[in-house]
N, C-alpha and C positions, 0 to 999 in steps of 0.2 A: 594437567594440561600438556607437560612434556611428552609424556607419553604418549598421548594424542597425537602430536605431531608426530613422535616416531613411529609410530604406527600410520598416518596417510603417507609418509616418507616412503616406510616400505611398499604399502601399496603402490603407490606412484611409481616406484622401482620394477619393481613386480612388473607392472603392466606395461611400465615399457621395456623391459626385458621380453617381456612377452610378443608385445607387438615388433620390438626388432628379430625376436625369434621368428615369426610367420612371413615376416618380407624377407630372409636367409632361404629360409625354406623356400617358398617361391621362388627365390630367385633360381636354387642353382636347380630346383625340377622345370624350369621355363626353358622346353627342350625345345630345336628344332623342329619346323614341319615342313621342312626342306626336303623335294626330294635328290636322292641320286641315281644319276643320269650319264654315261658316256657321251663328251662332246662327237657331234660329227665333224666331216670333214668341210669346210667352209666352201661353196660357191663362189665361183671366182664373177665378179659384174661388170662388165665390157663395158666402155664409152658408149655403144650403142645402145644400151638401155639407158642408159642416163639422158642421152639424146631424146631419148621415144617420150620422155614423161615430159622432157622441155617443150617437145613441138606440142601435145596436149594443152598441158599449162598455157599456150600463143593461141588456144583453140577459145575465145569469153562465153562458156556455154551458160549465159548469165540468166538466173530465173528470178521472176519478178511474184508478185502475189496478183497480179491481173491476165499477164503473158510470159510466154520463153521467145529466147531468141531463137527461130528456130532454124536458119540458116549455121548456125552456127553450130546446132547441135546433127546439122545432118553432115555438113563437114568433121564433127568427130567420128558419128557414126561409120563414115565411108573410112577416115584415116584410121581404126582400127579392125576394119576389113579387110583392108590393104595389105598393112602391117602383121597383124597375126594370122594367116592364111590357113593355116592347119584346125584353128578355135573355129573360123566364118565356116571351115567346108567339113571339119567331121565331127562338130558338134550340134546335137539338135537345137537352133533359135529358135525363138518365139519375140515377137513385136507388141506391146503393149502399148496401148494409148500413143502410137509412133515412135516415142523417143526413148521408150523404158525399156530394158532385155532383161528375157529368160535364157542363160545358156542350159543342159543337161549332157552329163557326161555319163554315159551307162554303165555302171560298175560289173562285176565278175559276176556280182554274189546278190539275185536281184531280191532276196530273202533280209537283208539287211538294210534297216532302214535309212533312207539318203539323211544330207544333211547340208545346207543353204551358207551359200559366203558371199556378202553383201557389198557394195559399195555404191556414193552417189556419182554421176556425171557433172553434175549442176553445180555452179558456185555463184557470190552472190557479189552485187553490183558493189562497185567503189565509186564514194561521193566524187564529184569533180574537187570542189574545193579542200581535199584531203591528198588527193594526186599529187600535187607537190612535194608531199612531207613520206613518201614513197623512196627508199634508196634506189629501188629499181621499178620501171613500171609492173604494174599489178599483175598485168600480164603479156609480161614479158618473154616469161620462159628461161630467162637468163643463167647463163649458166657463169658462175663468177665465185673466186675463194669456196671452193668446194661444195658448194650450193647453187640447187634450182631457186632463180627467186620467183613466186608469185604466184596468185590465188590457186591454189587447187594441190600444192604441194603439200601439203599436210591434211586439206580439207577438199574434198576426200580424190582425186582421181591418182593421187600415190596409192591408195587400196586397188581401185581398181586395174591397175596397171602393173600391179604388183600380181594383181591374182591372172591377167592378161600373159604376162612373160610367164610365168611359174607353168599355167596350164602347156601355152605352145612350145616351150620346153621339152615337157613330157611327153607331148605329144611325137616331136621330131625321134624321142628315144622308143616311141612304141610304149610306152607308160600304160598299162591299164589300173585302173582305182578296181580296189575292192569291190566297193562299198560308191552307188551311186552318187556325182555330186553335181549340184545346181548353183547356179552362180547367176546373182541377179544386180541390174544396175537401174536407181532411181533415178530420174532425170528431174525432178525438183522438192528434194531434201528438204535445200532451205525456205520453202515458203509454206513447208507441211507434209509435203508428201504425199496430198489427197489423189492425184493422176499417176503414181507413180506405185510407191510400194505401197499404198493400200490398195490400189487395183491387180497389183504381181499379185500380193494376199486371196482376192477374191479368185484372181485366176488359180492356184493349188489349190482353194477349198473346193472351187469346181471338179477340180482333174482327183478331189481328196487324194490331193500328197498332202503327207503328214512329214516333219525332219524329227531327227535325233537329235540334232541341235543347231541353232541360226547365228552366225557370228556378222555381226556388222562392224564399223567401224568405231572406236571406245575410248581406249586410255592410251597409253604409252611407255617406254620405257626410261625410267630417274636415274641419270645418273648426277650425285654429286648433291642431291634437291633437297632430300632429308639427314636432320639432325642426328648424330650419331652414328652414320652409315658413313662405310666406305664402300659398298659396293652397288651394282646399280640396282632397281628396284622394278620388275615387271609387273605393270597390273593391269589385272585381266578383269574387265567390265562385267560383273554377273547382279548388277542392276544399273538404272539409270532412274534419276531426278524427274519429278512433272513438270509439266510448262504451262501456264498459264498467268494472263495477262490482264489487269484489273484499269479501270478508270475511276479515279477519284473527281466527283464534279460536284462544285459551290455553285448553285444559282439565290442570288438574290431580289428581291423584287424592284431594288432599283440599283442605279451603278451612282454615278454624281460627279458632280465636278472637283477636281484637284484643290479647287483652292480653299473648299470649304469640306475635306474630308470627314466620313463620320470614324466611331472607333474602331470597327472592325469593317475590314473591307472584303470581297470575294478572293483576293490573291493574300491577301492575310488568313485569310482563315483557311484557305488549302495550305499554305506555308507552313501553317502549324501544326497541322495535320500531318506533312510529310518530314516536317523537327521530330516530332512525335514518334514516329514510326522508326525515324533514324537511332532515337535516342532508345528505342525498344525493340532488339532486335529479336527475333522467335529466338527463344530456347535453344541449346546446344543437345547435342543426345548421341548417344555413342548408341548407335543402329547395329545390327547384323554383319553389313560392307565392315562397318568401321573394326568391330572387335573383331573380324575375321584379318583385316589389315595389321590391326597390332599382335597376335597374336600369330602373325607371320613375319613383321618385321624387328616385336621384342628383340625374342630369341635371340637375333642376329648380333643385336649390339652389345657393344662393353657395357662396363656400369659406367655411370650412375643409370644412366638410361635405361638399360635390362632391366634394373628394382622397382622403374618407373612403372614402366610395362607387365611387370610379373602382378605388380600389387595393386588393381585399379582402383579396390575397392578402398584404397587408403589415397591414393595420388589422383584420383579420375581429375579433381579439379584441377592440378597443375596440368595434367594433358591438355587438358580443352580451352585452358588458359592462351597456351604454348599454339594448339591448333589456329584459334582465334588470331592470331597475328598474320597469316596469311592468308591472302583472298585465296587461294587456290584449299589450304587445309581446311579453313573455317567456311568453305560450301560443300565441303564430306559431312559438317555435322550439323547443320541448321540449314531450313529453310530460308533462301536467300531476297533479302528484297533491292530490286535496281528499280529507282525513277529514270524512265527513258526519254519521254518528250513531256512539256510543259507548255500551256496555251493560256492566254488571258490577257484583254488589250487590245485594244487597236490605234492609242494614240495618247500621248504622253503629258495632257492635261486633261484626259478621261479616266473616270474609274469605272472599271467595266464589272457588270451586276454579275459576272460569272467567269469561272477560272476551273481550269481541271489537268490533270495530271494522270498518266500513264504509266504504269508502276508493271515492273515482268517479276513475275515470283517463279524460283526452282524448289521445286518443294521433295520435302526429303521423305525417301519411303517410311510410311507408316503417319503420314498426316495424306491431308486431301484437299482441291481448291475447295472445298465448304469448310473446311476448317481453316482456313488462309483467310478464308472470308471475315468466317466468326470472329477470329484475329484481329481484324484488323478494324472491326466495329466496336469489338473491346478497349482495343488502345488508343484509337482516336477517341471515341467519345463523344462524338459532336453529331448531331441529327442531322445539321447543316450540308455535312459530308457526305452525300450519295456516290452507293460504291457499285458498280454493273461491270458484267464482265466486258469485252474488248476482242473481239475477232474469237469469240468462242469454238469454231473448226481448227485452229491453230493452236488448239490445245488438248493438254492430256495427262494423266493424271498419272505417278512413280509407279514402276513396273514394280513386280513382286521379284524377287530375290531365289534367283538362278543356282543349285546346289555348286559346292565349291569339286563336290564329289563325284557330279556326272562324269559322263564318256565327253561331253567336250569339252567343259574343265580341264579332265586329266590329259587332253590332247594337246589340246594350248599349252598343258604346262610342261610336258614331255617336253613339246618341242622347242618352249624356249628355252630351257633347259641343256637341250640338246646345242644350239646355236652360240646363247650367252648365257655358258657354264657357272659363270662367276654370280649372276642375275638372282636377286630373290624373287620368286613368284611367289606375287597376293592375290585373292580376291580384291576388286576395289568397286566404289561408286563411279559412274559417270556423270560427272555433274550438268555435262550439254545433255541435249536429245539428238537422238537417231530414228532411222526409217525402220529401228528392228521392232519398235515399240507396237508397229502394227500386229507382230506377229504374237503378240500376246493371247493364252488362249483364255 
């Protein structure tokens, strides 16, 4: 019997000898995929472009899913006519659906293929009753403590404005591009995109322009955000999430009065339904985005975290643990479910025979809304529960996964590279949607 035991002993020894031998290993071959890059020399950014994106931002080019404002949107239109004089008169426009632009910039070399940089005009309405809780109005423009405040500075007219000054810039220096570029602006993003960048789409396929690569608007740069890191983190969007929109609806054959309730009622058994759902959420799954993410920000870090990173196939579950705490991390690796509106009632000694609820899923490349579906018929469980989808145009399904290795990859990464030297460049997921989704081929 001794014996026995010294002998599982050694085994036991053994094998974790062994196994802290292959996380050693790992760890110190867990090489950078950093590249290197000579920083440039930094542009210097006047008050006057900081201005130009504030008067913007004062501009409510608010889109609705019924109408646009469209006064509003022909006062941008004109103020960056105005303003970038050189883009309005020696680049070729195009007018889509009225409010959407084609610029095209003719490169040297008309043998190489162009390639598409994207932004929206559009941003979207703010409730009244939320105005208040506003530090500055929505749209304000305000310029205060080193910040523009207000709808459109992050979402999205800083892209476009961004790519507005950069072009009349170059133009003022006699700048020719290589290599053709097109620069296109949606004027309503947020309610889908249907009159805007799926009509710019159908206009190329007409004219068959093809791109080298389409960059829209995506991720951003971390600084400070991730565990482990001290330096800042670039990721560069080379897929995005699906969007689609579900309704959960309880009808029953009768409703009844309050005072004599039966057991189940229609707002109880959608209630349960959405307990249910909370209490189970999809699966977690380290995707393509994601091993390509750690696998560019391992490397970077000290231990313990490095060993983490080196060795998945021992730690995967501490990762996705550790992900799972943050809403931001834990929608890189699960389909996500939000209840948005809820309906049922109309008076508060009625029981009303029916109740339904509005549920928006982002779903992660490599699932689908029919499998979000099946999901979600499996874990409720209840016949009771009828699930249909909810504004099915406003939806769409995870784009397929953009090489980390292309030409516009390695351009993105050059140049942040170039800019913020200190910056790790990853691939990442985008967890919103964009208007580039269209361009799917």
């Amino acid at each position: 019997m001794k014996k026995l035991k010294r002998l599982l002993l050694r085994l036991f020894l053994f094998i974790l000898l062994a196994v802290v031998a292959v996380i050693i290993i790992n760890t110190i071959s867990y090489s950078s995929n950093q590249i290197d890059v000579p920083p440039i020399k930094k542009i210097t950014v006047n008050d006057n472009v900081v201005q130009r994106l504030s008067d913007v931002v004062k501009i409510p080019t608010l889109s609705y899913e019924t109408h646009i404002d469209t006064a509003a949107f022909v006062q941008l239109h004109q103020y960056i006519d105005s303003t970038f004089p050189l883009v309005d008169s020696l680049l070729e426009k195009t007018t889509i659906n009225q409010f959407s632009r084609i610029y095209k910039w003719q490169g040297r070399n008309p043998n190489l293929q162009p390639y598409l940089l994207m932004a929206h005009l559009d941003v979207v309405p703010v409730e009244k009753e939320s105005q208040a809780n506003w530090t500055e109005p929505p749209y304000s423009g305000k310029i205060k403590d080193n910040f523009i405040w207000g709808r459109g500075t992050l979402d999205d007219k800083v892209c476009a404005m961004g790519i507005l000054e950069t072009i009349e810039r170059l133009l003022k220096e006699n700048y020719e591009p290589q290599r053709t570029i097109y620069f296109s602006f949606g004027h309503d993003e947020e309610v889908g995109g249907l009159h805007g960048a799926q009509a710019i789409v159908e206009y190329f396929l007409q004219k068959k322009i093809t791109f080298e690569y389409v960059l829209d608007e995506g991720s951003i740069i971390l600084d400070g955000a991730i565990k482990g890191l001290t330096q800042p983190v670039t990721l560069i969007g080379t897929a995005e999430k699906g969007y689609c929109t579900l309704q959960l609806n309880v009808n029953l054959e009768h409703g009844g009065h309050s005072s004599m309730p039966p057991q189940e009622t229609a707002i109880g058994i959608l209630s349960h339904a959405l307990a249910t759902l909370e209490d189970h959420p999809f699966p977690t799954k380290i995707t393509q985005n994601a091993q390509e993410l750690f696998d560019n920000i391992g490397p970077e870090m000290g231990l313990p975290n490095k060993a983490i990173f080196a060795n998945l196939w021992l730690f995967k579950g501490v990762l996705k643990s550790q992900f799972e705490k943050s809403p931001s991390s834990n929608a890189m690796l699960r389909t996500t479910i939000a209840p948005t509106i809820i309906h049922g009632g109309v008076k508060d000694n009625v029981l009303p025979s029916a109740a339904s609820a509005t549920i928006n899923f982002r779903i992660l490349p490599g699932e689908t809304s029919e499998t979000v579906i099946a999901y979600l018929n499996k874990t409720i469980n209840d016949k009771r529960v009828k699930i249909s989808r909810n504004n099915p145009k406003f939806s769409s399904e995870p784009s397929n996964v953009s090489s980390s290795s292309s030409f516009g990859f390695n351009a993105l990464q050059k140049t942040s590279k170039e800019i913020f030297p200190n910056a790790i460049v990853t691939p990442s997921l985008v967890v919103a949607g964009t208007d580039s989704r269209f361009f799917e081929p």
